[in-house]
N, CA, C and O atoms as CSV, one atom per row, in Angstrom:
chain,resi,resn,atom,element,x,y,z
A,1,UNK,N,N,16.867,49.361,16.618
A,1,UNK,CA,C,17.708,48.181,16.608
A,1,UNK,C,C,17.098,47.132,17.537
A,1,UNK,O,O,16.758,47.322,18.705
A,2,UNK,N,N,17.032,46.257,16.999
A,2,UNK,CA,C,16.518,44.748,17.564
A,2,UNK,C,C,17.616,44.550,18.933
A,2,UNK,O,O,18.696,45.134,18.845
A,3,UNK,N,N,17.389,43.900,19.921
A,3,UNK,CA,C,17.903,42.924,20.916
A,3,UNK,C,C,18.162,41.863,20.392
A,3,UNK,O,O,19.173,41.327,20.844
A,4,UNK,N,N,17.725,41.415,19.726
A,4,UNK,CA,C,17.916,39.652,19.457
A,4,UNK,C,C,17.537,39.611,17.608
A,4,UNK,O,O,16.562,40.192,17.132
A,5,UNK,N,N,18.359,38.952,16.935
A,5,UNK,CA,C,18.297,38.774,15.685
A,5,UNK,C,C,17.098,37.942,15.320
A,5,UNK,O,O,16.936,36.846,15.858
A,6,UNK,N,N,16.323,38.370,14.509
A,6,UNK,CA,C,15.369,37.211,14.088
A,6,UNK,C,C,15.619,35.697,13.507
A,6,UNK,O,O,14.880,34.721,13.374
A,7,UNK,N,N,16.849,35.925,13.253
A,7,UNK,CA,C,17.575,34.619,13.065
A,7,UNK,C,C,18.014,33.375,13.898
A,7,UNK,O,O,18.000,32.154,13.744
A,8,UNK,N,N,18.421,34.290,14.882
A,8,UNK,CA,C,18.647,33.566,16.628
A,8,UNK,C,C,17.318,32.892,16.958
A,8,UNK,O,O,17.337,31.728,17.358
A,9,UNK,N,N,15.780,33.771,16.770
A,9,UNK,CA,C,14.951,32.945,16.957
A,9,UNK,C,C,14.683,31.721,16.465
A,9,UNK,O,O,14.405,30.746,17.163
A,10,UNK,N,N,14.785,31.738,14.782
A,10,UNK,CA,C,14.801,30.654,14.021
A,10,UNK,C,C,15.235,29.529,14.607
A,10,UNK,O,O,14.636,28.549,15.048
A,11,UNK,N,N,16.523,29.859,14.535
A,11,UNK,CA,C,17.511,28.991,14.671
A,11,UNK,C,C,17.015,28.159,16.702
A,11,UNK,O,O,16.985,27.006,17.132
A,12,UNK,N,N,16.771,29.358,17.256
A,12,UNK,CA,C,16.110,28.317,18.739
A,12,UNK,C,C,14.765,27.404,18.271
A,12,UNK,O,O,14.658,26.290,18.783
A,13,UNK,N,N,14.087,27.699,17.637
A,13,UNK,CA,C,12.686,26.794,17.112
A,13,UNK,C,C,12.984,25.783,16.367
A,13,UNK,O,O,12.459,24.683,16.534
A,14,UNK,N,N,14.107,26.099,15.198
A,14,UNK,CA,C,14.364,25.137,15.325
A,14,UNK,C,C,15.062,23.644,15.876
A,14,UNK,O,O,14.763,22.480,15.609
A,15,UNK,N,N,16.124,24.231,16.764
A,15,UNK,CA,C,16.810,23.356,17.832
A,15,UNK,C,C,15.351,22.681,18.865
A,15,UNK,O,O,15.432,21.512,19.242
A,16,UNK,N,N,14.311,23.379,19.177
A,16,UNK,CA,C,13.510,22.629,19.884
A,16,UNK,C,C,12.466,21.994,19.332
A,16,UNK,O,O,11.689,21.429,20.102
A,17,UNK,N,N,12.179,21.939,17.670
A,17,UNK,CA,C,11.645,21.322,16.965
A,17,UNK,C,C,12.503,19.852,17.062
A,17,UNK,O,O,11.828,18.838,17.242
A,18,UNK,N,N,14.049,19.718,16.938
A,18,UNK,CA,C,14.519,19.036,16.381
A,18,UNK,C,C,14.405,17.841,18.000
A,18,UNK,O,O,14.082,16.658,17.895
A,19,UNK,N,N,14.765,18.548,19.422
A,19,UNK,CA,C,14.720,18.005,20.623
A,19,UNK,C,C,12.971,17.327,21.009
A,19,UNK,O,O,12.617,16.234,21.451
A,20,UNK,N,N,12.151,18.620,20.579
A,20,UNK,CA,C,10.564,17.392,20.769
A,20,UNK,C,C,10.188,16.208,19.760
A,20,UNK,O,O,9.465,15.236,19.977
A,21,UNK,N,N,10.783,16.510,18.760
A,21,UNK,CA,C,10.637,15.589,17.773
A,21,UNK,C,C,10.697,14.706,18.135
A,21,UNK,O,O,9.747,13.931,18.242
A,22,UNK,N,N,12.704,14.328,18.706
A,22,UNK,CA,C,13.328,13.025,19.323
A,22,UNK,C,C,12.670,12.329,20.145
A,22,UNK,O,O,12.398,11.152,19.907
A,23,UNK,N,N,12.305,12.953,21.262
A,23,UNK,CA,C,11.152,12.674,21.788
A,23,UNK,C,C,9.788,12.065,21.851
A,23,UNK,O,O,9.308,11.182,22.563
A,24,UNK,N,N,9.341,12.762,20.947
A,24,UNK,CA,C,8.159,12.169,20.457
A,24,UNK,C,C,8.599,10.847,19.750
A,24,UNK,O,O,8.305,9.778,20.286
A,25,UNK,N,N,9.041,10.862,18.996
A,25,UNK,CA,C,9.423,9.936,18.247
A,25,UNK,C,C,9.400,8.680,19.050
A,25,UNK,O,O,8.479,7.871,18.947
A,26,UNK,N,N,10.368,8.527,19.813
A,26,UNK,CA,C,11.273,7.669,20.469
A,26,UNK,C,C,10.443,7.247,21.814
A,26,UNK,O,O,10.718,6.251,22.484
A,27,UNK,N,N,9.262,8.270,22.135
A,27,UNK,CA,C,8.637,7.306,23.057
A,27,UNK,C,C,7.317,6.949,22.602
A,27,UNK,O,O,6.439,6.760,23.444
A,28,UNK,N,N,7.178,6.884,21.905
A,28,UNK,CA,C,5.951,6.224,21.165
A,28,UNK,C,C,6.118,4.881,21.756
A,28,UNK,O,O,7.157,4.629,22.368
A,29,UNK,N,N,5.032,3.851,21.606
A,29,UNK,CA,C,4.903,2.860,21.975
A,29,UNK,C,C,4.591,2.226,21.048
A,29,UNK,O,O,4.139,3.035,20.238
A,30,UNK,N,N,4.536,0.966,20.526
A,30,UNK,CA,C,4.955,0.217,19.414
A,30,UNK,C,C,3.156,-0.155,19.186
A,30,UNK,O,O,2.830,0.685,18.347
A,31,UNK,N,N,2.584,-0.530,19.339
A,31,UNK,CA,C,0.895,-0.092,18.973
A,31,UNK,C,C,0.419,0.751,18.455
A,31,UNK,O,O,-0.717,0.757,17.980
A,32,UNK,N,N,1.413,1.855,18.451
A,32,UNK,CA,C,0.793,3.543,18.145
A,32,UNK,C,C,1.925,3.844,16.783
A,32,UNK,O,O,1.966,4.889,16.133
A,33,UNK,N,N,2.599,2.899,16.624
A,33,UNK,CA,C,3.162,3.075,14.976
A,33,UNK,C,C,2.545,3.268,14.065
A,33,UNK,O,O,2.560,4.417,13.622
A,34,UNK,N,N,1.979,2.550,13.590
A,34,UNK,CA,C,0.921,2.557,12.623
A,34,UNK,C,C,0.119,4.231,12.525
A,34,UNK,O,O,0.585,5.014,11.698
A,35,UNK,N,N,-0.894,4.614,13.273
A,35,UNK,CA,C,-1.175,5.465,13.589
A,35,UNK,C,C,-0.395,6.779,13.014
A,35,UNK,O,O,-0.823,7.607,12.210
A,36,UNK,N,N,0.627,6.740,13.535
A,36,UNK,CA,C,1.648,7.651,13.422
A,36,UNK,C,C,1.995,7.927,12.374
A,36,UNK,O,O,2.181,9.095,12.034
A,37,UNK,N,N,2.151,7.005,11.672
A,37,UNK,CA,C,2.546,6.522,9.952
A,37,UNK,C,C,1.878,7.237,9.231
A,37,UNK,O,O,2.315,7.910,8.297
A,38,UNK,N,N,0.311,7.130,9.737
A,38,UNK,CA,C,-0.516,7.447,8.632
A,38,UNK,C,C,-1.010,8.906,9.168
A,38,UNK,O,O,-1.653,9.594,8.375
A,39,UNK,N,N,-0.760,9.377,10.384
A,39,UNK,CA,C,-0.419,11.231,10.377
A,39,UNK,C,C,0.605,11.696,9.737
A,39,UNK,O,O,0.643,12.807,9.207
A,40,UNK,N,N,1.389,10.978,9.745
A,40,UNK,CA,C,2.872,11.711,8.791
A,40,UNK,C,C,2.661,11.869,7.328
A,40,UNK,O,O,2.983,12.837,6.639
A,41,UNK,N,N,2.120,10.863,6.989
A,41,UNK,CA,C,1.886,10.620,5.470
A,41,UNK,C,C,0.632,11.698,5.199
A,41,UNK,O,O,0.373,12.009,4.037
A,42,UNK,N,N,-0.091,12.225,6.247
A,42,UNK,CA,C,-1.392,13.538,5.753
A,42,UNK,C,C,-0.388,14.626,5.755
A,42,UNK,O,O,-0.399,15.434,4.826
A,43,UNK,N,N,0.557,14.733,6.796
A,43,UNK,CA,C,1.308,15.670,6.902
A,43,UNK,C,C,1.980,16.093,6.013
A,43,UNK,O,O,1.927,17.281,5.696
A,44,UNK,N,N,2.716,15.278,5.446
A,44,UNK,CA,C,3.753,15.076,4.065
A,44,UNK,C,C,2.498,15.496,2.941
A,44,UNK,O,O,2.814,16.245,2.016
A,45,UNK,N,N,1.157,15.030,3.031
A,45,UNK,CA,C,0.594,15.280,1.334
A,45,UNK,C,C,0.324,16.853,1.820
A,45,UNK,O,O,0.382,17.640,0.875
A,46,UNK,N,N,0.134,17.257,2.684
A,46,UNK,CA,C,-0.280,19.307,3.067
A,46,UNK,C,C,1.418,19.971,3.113
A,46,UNK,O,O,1.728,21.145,3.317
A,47,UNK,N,N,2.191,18.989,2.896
A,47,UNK,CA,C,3.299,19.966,2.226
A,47,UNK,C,C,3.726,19.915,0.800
A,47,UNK,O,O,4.696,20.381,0.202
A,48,UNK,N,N,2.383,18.987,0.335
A,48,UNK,CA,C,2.863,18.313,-1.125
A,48,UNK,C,C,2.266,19.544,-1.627
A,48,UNK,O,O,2.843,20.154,-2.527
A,49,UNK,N,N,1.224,19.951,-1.165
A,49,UNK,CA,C,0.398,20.941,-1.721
A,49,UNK,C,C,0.885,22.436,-1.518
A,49,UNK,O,O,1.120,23.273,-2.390
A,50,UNK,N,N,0.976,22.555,-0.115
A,50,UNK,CA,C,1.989,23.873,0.188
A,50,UNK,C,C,2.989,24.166,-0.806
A,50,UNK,O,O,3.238,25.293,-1.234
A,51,UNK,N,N,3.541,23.110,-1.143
A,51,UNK,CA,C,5.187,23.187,-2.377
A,51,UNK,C,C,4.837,23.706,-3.487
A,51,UNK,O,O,5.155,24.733,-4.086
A,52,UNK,N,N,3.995,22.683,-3.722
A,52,UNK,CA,C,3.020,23.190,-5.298
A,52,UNK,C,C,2.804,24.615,-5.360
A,52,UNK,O,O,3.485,25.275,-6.145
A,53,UNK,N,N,1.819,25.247,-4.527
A,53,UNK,CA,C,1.270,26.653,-4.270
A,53,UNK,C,C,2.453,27.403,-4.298
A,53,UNK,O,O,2.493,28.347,-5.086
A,54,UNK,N,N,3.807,27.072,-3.310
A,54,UNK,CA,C,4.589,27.758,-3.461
A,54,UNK,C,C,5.278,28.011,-5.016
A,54,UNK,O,O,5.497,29.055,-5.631
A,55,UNK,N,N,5.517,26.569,-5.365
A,55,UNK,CA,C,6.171,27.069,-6.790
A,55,UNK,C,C,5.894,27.732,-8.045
A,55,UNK,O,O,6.562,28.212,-8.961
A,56,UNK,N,N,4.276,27.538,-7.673
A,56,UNK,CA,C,3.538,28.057,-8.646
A,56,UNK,C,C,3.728,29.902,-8.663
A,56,UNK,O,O,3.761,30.584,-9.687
A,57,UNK,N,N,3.801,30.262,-7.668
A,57,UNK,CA,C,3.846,31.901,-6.967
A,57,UNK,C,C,4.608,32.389,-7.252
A,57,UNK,O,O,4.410,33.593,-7.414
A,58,UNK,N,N,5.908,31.906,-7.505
A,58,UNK,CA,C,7.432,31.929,-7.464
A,58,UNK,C,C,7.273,32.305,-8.893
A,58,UNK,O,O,6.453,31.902,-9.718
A,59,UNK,N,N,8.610,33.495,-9.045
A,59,UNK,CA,C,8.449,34.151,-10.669
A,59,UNK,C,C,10.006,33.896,-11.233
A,59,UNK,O,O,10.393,34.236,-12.351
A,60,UNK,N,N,10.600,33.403,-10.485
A,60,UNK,CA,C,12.048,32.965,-10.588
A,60,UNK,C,C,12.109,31.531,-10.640
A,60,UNK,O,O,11.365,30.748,-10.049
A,61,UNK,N,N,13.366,31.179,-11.641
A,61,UNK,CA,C,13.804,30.009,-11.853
A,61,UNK,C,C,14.316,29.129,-10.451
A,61,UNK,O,O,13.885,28.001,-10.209
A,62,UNK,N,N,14.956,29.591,-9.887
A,62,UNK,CA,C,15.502,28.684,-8.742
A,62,UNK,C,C,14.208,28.788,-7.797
A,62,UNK,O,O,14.000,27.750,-7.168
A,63,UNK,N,N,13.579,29.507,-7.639
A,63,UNK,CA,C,12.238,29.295,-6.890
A,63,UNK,C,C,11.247,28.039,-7.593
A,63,UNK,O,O,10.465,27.206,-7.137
A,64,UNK,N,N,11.587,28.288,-8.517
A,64,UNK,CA,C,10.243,27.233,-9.160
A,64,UNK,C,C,11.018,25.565,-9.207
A,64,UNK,O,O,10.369,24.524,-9.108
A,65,UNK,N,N,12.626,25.647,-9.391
A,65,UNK,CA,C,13.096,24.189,-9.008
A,65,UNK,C,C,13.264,23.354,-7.665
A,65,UNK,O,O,13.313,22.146,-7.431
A,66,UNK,N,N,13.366,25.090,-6.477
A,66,UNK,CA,C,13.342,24.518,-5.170
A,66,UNK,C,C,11.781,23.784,-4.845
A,66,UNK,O,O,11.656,22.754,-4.181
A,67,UNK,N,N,10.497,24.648,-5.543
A,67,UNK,CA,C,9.335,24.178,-5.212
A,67,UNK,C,C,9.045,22.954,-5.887
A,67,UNK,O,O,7.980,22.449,-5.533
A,68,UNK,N,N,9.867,22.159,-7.003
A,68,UNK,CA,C,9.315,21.080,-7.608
A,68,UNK,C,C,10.754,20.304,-6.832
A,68,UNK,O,O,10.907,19.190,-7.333
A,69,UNK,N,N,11.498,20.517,-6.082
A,69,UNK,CA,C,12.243,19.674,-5.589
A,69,UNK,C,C,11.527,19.235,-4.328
A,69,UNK,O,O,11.706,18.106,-3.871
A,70,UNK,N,N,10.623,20.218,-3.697
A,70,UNK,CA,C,10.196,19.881,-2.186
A,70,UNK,C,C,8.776,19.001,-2.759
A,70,UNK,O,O,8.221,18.170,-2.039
A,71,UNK,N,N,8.428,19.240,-3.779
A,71,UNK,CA,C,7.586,18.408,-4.145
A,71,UNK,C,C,7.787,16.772,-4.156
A,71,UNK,O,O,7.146,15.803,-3.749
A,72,UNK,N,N,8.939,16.983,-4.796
A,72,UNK,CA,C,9.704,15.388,-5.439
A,72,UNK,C,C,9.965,14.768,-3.724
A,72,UNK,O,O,9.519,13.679,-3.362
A,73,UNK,N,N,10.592,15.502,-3.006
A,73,UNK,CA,C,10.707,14.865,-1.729
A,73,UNK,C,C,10.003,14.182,-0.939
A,73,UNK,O,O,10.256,13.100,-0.411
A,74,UNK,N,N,8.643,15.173,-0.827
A,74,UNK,CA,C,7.580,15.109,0.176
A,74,UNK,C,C,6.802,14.047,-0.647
A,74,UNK,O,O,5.907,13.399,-0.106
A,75,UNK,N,N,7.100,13.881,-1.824
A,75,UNK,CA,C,5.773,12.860,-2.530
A,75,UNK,C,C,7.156,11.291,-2.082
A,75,UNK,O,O,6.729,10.392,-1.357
A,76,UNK,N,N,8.300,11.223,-2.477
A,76,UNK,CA,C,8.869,10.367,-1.760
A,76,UNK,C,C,8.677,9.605,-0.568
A,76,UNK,O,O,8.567,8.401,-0.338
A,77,UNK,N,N,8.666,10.976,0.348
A,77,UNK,CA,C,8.147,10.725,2.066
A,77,UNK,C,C,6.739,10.089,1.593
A,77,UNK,O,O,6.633,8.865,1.669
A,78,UNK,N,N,5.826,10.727,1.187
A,78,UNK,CA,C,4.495,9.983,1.176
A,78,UNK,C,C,4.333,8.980,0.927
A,78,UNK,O,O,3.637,8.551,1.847
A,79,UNK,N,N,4.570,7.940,0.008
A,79,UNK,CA,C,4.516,6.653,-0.905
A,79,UNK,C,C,5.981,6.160,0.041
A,79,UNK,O,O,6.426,5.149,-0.502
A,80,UNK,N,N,6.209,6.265,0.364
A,80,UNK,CA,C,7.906,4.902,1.565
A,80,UNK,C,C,6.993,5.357,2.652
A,80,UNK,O,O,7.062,4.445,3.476
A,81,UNK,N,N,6.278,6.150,3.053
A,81,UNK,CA,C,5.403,5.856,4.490
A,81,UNK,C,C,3.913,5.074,4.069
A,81,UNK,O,O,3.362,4.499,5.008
A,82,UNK,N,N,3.496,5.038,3.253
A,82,UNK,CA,C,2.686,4.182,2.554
A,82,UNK,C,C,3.325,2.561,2.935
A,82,UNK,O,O,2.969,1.836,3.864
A,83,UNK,N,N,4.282,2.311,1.979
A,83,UNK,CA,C,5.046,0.683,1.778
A,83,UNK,C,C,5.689,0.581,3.419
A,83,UNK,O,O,6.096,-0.570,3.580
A,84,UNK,N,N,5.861,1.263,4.429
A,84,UNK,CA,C,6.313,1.064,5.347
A,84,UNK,C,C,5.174,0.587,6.145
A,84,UNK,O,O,5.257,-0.463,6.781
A,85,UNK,N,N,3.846,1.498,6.139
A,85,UNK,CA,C,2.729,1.326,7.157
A,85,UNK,C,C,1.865,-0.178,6.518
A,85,UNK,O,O,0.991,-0.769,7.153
A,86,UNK,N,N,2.299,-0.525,5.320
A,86,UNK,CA,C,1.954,-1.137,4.904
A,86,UNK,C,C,2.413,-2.870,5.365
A,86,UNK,O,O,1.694,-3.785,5.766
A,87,UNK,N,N,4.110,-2.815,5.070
A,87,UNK,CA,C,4.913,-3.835,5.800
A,87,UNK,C,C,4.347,-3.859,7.403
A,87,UNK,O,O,4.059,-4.876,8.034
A,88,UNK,N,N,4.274,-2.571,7.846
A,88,UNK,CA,C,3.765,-2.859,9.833
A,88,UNK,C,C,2.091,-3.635,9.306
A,88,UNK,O,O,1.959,-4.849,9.462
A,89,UNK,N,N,1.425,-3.159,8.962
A,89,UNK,CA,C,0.215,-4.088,8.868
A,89,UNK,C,C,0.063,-5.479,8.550
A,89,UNK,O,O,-0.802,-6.256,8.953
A,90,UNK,N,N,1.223,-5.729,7.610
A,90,UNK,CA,C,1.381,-6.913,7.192
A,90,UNK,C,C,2.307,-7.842,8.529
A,90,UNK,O,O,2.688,-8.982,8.263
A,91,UNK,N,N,2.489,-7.466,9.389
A,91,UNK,CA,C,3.274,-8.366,10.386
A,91,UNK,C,C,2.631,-8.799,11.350
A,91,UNK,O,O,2.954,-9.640,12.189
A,92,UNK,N,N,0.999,-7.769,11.138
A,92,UNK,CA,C,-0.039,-8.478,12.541
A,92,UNK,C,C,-1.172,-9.597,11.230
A,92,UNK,O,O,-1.789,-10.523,11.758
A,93,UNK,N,N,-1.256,-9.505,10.443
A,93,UNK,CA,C,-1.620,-10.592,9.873
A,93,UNK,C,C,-1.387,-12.149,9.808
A,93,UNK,O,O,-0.393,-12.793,9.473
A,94,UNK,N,N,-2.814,-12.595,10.303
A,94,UNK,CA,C,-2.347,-14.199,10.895
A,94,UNK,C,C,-1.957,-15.037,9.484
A,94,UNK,O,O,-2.466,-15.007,8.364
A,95,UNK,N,N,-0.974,-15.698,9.968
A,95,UNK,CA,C,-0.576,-16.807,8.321
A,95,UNK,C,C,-1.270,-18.196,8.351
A,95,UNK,O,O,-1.216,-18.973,9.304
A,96,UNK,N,N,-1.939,-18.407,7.167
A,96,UNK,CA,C,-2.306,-19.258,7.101
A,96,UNK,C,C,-1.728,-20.839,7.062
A,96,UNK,O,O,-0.861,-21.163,6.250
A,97,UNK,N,N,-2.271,-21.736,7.976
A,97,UNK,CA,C,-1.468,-23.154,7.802
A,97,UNK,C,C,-2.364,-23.743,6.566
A,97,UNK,O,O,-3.530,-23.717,6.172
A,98,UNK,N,N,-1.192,-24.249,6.228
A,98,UNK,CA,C,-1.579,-25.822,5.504
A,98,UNK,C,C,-2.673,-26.949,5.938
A,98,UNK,O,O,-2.786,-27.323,7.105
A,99,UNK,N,N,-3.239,-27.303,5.172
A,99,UNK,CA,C,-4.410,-28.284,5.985
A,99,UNK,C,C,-3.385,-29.669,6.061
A,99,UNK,O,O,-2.492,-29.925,5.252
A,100,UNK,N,N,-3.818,-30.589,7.410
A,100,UNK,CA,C,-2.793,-31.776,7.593
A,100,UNK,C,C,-3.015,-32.547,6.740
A,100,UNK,O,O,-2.084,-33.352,6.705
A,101,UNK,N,N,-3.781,-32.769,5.979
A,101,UNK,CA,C,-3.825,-34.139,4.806
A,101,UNK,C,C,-2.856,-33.154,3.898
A,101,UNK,O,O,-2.754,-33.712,2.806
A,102,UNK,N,N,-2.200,-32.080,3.894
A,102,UNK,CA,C,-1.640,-31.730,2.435
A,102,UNK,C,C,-0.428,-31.992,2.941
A,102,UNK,O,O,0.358,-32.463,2.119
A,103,UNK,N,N,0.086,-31.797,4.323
A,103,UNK,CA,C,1.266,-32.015,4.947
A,103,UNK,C,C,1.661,-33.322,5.146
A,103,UNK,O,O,2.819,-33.693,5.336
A,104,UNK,N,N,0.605,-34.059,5.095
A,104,UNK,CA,C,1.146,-35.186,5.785
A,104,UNK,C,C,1.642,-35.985,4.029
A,104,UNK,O,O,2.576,-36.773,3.878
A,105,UNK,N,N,0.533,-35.391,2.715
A,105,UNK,CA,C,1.178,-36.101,1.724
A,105,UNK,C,C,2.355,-35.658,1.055
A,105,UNK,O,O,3.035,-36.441,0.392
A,106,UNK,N,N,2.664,-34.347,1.195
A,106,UNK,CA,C,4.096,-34.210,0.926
A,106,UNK,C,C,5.434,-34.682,1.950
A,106,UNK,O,O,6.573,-34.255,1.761
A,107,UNK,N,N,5.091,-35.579,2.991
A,107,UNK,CA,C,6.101,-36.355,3.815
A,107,UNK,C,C,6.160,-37.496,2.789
A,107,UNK,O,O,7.174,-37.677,2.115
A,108,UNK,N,N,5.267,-38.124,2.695
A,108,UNK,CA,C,5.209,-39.673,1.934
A,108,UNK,C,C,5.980,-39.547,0.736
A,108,UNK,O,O,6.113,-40.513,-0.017
């Protein structure tokens, strides 16, 4: 007989997954967004693949919809961290002015 349920462990890894996360997250520094973006989004495609492998393995029906559901998710996560890292890139981009002879003839 076990001391401690293997479940209890779970369940602590994941409570301190969920506490470093916050963390991490939240003290990032706003330079290092970007960056970040585009580790998450490698991260997200090696579970796109993990899912796949899994569902493929899987000889049961609800196994093979959970693995094309984590698929559908993680490819979600991938492509909105795409259009997101994308919008942050687009906000350090300088905008172009108008040349003053074009400004000054749409006053007249």
């Amino acid at each position: 007989m076990e001391a401690v349920s293997p479940i209890l462990y779970n369940v602590i890894i994941f409570v301190l997954a969920i506490y470093v996360g916050y963390h991490v997250v939240w003290n990032v520094t706003p330079a290092l967004h970007t960056p970040l973006m585009a580790v998450t989004n490698a991260i997200s495609a090696i579970v796109i693949v993990g899912a796949m492998l899994a569902a493929a393995l899987t000889e049961t029906g609800l196994g093979k919809a959970m693995g094309v559901l984590a698929v559908a998710l993680a490819a979600v996560n991938v492509f909105g961290g795409f259009l997101v890292t994308r919008r942050m890139l687009e906000m350090f981009k300088k905008k172009e002015r108008k040349p003053a002879a074009a400004e000054q003839g749409e006053r007249a």
